[in-house]
C-alpha positions in Angstrom: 67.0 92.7 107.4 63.4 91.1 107.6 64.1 87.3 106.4 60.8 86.4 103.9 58.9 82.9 104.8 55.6 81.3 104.2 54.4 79.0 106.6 54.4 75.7 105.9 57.6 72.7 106.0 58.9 73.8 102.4 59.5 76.9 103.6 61.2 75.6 106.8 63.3 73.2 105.2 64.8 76.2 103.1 65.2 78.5 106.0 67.3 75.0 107.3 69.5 74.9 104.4 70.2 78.4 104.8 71.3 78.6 108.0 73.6 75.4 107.9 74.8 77.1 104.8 76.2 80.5 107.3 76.9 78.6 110.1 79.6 76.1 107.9 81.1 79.1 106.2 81.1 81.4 109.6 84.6 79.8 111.2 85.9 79.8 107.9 85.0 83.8 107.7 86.0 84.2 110.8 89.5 82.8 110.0 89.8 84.6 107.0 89.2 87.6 109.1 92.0 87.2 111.8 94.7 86.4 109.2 94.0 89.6 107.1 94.0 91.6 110.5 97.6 89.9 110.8 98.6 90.6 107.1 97.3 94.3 107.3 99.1 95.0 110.8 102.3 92.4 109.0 101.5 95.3 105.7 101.5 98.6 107.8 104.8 97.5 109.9 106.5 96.7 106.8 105.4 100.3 105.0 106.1 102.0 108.5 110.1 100.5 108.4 110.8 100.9 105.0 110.1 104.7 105.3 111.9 105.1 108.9 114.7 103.3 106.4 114.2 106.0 103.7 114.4 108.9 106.3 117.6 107.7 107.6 118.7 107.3 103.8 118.0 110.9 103.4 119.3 112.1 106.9 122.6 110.5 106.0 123.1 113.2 102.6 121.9 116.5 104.6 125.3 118.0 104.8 125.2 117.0 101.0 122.6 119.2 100.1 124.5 121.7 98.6 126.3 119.2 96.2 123.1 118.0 94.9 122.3 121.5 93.2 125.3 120.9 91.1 123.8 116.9 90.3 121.7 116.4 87.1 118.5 114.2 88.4 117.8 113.4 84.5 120.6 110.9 84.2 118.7 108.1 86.4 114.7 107.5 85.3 112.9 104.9 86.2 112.5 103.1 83.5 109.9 100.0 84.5 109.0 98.6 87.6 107.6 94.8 87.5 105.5 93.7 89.4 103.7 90.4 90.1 100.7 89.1 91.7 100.6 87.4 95.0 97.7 85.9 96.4 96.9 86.1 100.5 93.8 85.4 102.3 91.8 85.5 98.6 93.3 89.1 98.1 95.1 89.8 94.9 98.5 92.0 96.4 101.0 93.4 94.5 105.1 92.3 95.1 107.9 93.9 93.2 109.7 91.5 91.3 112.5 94.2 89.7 113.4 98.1 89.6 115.0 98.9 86.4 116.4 102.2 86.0 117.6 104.1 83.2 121.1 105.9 83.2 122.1 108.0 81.2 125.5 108.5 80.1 127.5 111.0 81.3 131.4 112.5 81.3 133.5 111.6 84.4 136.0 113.7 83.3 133.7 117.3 83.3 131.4 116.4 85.8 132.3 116.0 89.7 133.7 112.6 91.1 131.2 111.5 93.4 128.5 111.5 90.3 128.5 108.0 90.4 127.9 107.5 94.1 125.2 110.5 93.6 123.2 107.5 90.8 123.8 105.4 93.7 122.0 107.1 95.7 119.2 108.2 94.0 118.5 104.9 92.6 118.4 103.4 96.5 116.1 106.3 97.7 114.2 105.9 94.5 113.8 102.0 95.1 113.0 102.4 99.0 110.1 105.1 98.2 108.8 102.5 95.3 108.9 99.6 97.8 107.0 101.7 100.7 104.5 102.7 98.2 103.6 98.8 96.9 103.8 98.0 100.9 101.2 100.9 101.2 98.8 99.9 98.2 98.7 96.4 99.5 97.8 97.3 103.0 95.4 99.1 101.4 93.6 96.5 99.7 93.7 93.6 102.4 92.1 96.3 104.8 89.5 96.9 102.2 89.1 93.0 102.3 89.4 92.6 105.2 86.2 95.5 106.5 84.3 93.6 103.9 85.0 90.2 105.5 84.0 91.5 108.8 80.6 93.5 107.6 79.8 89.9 105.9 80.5 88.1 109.7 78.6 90.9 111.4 76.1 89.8 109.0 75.6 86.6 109.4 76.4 86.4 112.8 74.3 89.2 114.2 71.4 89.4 111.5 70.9 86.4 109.0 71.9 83.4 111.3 69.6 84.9 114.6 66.9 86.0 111.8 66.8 82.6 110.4 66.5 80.7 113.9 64.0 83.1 114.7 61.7 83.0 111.4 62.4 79.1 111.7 61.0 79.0 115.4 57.9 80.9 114.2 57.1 78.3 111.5 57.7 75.3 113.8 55.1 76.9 116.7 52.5 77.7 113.5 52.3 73.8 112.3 52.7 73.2 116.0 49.5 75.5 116.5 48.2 74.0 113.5 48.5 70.6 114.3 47.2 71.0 117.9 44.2 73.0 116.3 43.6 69.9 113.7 43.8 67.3 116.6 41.6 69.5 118.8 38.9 69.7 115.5 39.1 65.8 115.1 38.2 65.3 118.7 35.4 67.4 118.5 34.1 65.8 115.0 34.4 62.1 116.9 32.9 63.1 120.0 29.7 65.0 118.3 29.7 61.7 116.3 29.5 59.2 119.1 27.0 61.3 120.4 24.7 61.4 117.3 25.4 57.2 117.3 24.0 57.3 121.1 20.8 59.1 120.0 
C-alpha cells in the first residue's frame, strides 16, 4: 500500500499523527489477538468434548438399537432453544441459556416400560448435539475475528507503520535538502553582494 504525502511540514505532521495513532492501538491489537487465539482453542476443546461426550451417549444404547424401532421419536420436539449474547474479546458469541422440549403425551399402559427412560434419552442426546453446535458456531465466529484482528496487525505492523516512517523520513531529508539548498542560495546572494560593495 503506497502511503500518499506532499512535501512540506503539514504533510509531515499528519503522517506523525498517524503513526502514533497505529503504534498506541498495535499492543492493544496485539492483545486482542492472543486472547481470541485462547478463546478459539478454549471454543474448539469445548466443541471437541462435548461430542466425544455425545459419542459415548450413543455408544452406551447400541445393544438398544433394536428397541428404538419400536420408540415413537415424535413425542419429544424441541420446542425453543434460548439463547443469549455473551460478549468476548469485542465478539458477540452465542450461550444457551435453556433447552425446552415438547412431550407429548403418551399411554404407559400400551406402550413399553422403558418409554420414559427412551424421552430421557433423547432429550440428553438432543441437548448435547445442541450444545456442541452453539460451541461450534462460536468458534466459528471468534476465529473469524480473530483472522481479521491479525490481517489488521499484519497491517499495521508490516505495511502502514514501516510505510509511514519511511514516507516520514523522505519529507524530513526534502526540507532538509531544502533548507541546505536555501542556506547554500543565501550565501551565494551575500557573497556576490559583498563583492559588488568592494567594486
Amino acid at each position: 500500500m503506497a502511503i500518499k504525502f506532499q512535501y512540506n511540514k503539514t504533510s509531515l505532521q499528519n503522517l506523525g499523527k498517524q503513526l502514533k495513532v497505529r503504534e498506541k492501538a498495535l499492543p492493544t491489537l496485539k492483545n486482542k489477538e492472543s486472547a481470541l487465539r485462547s478463546e478459539v482453542k478454549r471454543a474448539k476443546d469445548k466443541a471437541a468434548d462435548i461430542g466425544n461426550e455425545l459419542e459415548k451417549e450413543l455408544k452406551k444404547y447400541d445393544e438398544m438399537m433394536k428397541l428404538w424401532s419400536e420408540f415413537d421419536a415424535s413425542l419429544v420436539k424441541i420446542k425453543d432453544v434460548k439463547l443469549s449474547v455473551k460478549k468476548i474479546a469485542g465478539v458477540l458469541t452465542p450461550v444457551i441459556d435453556d433447552i425446552e422440549f415438547d412431550i407429548a403425551p403418551f399411554n404407559p399402559f400400551t406402550n413399553p416400560v422403558w418409554f420414559p427412560d427412551g424421552i430421557d434419552i433423547l432429550t440428553t442426546l438432543a441437548r448435547l448435539g445442541i450444545e456442541q453446535e452453539i460451541w461450534i458456531r462460536k468458534m466459528e465466529l471468534l476465529e473469524h475475528a480473530r483472522k481479521k484482528t491479525t490481517q489488521k496487525v499484519n497491517l499495521y505492523e508490516k505495511v502502514q507503520i514501516p510505510g509511514f516512517e519511511d514516507a516520514m523520513r523522505k519529507i524530513k531529508r526534502f526540507l532538509e535538502d531544502e533548507e541546505n539548498l536555501s542556506k547554500s542560495a543565501q550565501k551565494i546572494v551575500k557573497t556576490r553582494q559583498q563583492q559588488e560593495v568592494e567594486l
